[in-house]
C-alpha positions, 0 to 999 in steps of 0.5 A: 277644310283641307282636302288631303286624303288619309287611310280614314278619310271617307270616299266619294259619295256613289248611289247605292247599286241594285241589289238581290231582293231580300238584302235589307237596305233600310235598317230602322231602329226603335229605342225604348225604355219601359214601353210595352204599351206603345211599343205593339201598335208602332211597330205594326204601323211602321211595318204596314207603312214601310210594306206598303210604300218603301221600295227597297228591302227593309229591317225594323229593329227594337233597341231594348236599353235595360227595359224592366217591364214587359218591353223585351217580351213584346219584343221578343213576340213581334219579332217572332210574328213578323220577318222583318222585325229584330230585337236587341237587348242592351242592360245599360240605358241610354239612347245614344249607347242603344243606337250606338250598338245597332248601328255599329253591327248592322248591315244595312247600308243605310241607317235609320232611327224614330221615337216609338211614339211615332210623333213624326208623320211617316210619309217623311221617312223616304224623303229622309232615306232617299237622298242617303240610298241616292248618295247626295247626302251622308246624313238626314234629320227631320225639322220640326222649326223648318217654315214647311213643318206642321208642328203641334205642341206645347209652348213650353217645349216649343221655347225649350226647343228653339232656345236651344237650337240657338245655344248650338247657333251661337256657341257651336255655329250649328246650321242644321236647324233642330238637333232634337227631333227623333227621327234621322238617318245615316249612311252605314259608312259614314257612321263607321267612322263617326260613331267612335268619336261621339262620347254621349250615350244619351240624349245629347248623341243626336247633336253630338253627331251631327256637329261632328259631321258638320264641322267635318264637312259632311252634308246633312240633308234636312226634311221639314215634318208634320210633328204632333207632341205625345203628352205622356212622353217620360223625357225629363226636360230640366234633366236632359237640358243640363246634360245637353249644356254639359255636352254642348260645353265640351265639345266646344271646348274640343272643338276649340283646342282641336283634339277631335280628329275631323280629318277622318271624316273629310269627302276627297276633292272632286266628290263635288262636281263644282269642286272639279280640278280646272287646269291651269287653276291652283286649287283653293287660291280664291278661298284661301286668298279670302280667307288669308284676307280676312285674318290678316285684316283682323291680325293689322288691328290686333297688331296696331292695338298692340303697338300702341298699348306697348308704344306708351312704355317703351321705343317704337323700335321695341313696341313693333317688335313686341306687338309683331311678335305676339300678332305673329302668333296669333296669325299663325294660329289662324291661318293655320286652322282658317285659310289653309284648314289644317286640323289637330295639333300634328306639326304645330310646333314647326309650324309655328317655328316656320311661322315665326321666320316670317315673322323675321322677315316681317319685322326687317321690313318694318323695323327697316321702314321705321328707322327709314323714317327716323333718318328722314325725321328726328322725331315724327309723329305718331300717325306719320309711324302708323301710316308707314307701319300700314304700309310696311305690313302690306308689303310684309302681307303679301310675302307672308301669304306666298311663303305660307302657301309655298312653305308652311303650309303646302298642299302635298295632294300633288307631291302624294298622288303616287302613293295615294293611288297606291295604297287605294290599290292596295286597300280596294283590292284588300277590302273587296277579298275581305267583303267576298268572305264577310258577305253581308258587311260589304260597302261597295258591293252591295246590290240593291233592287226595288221590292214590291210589298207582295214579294215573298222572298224569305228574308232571314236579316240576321 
């Protein structure tokens, strides 16, 4: 992915500071629709597990999304008997929409969500914030398929479960292992800028998430859990599968046309420490010489098959020149997105026109070798042509590389650091006199400092 950086690419990952006791650095949200019988009992546990064993200061949020029982009511006590309890009422449904709301106006630099069933056990719930506060990760799910879980469940959606785990494998290339588990983690963040570009407010939210961060390069940090199935669970199975087929269909196709603005969710080089500029070494040559490599192979065979199939109806000056033309296309296209990681349909169009002057280069080159060969030959033979063109589009090869590397393609990182320096100037200077004033919604000022369960501070989360 191309690193250049952007008024909204992301910083660099940085461990969370210490902080005043009483900040709540932990932000759990709680869905529910038509819950108030096991909405008392998850809430009391998961505040006696987190008082008891979390370190930092934390917030337990109930998302009541349009409950017409007595769920807002049990709501509305708990957060009046508990400091640390908040509720938040919301008249649509939709799981997606209830998370989408919290985490959007919460303050806690890291965000979190469970299932008010509590199928996952709790001891994995530091494990899952901890790389987050830590800054080794921008985002953390638990894995009911990972070899270390313990699950029970029925075999019926255990199938669900992985059949559609390989849906995502093979028509999203996803590698996080399950998308469905209710129990992830955000950093606050990252999901500023990821939640606007996630469209589902329903159960399919948790994967568009998480294919979005993927395909953005974002590391997502997975915690094998011990997961018991709740047997009156209200999800409607066949009804939530087609809605996530419905989802899986279009974000593949905005994956495809390259409409989703992923650029905004890149980490600067260097957030890696392996990523780190070598001197004298250009960054990105190895990669993009593989990856160059790779579509140029695949493009050789395109344009062969193509020679051939335009070769049966017409010269083979007309046949190179056609089947030249279309692969050239093609390959602009793939590298364009592959080896040199530019996304969106920004400069496109004068890409492919640059594209297609190599594309001129290319075809003199060959159409030269080939009337090289008719002087030498009155009629040669079909390999004979084939061998030569092989030969030809090498050497044609290596010159594409270089001019798309030097000219179509630039990394501008260099030629932008002035202005990038700048404007990050500019921006810190600007953020950190607006965090002075907004107080609680500050980034990089936040303070963090471990709290003990006996800790009395008041902590007033609103």
């Amino acid at each position: 992915m191309r690193t250049d950086s952007s008024p909204g690419t992301l910083p660099a990952r940085e461990h969370l500071p210490a902080a005043p006791a009483g900040t709540p650095v932990l932000d759990v949200v709680i869905p529910v629709y038509n819950e108030e019988k096991d909405l008392q009992p998850c809430v009391r546990r998961l505040h006696e597990h987190l008082a008891g064993t979390f370190p930092y200061a934390f917030r337990i949020t109930i998302a009541d999304n349009a409950s017409t029982d007595t769920t807002p009511q049990v709501a509305a006590r708990l957060a009046a008997e508990i400091p640390e309890v908040t509720t938040f009422r919301l008249e649509q449904k939709g799981r997606g929409r209830a998370l989408r709301a919290v985490w959007s106006a919460s303050d806690a630099p890291v965000l979190a969500y469970m299932d008010v069933d509590l199928s996952t056990d709790l001891n994995a719930l530091l494990p899952l914030v901890a790389p987050l506060i830590s800054g080794h990760s921008d985002l953390a799910i638990g894995s009911r398929l990972a070899r270390s879980s313990r699950v029970v469940r029925g075999p019926k959606r255990e199938f669900i479960s992985r059949v559609y785990n390989l849906i995502l494998r093979g028509s999203l290339q996803a590698r996080f292992s399950d998308a469905q588990c209710g129990f992830k983690a955000i950093r606050r963040d990252v999901a500023q800028v990821l939640l606007p570009l996630i469209e589902d407010t329903g159960w399919f939210f948790d994967t568009e998430m998480l294919v979005l961060a993927e395909r953005a390069g974002l590391r997502i940090h997975e915690v094998p859990v011990d997961w018991v199935d709740d047997p009156d669970s209200t999800v409607h199975i066949v009804r939530t599968a087609t809605d996530d087929l419905r989802g899986v269909w279009r974000i593949g196709r905005a994956l495809a046309t390259g409409s989703l603005p992923l650029d905004r969710l890149t980490r600067p080089f260097g957030d890696d420490p392996r990523d780190r500029e070598i001197k004298d070494v250009p960054r990105g040559l190895a990669r993009q010489l593989v990856g160059f490599c790779v579509v140029g192979g695949l493009s050789t065979l395109f344009y062969l098959l193509l020679y051939s199939g335009f070769r049966v109806f017409t010269g083979s000056q007309a046949a190179n020149a056609l089947a030249l033309l279309v692969s050239a296309i093609a390959n602009t296209a793939a590298n364009r997105r592959l080896t040199f990681g530019v996304r969106g349909r920004g400069g496109a169009v004068r890409h492919q026109a640059q594209g297609l002057v190599v594309f001129g280069i290319g075809l003199s080159l060959t159409s030269g070798s080939l009337a090289a060969l008719g002087a030498a030959t009155s009629e040669p033979a079909h390999s004979t042509e084939l061998a030569v063109l092989i030969a030809a589009n090498l050497a044609a090869t290596v010159l594409r590389f270089l001019l798309f590397r030097a000219w179509v393609f630039p990394d501008r990182r260099d030629a932008e650091t002035t202005v990038v320096a700048s404007y990050d100037s500019y921006d810190t200077a600007q953020f950190r006199a607006r965090d002075a004033a907004d107080g609680p919604w500050r980034d990089a000022t936040v303070q963090l400092m471990p709290v003990r369960p006996h800790d009395t501070d008041a902590r007033d989360f609103r």
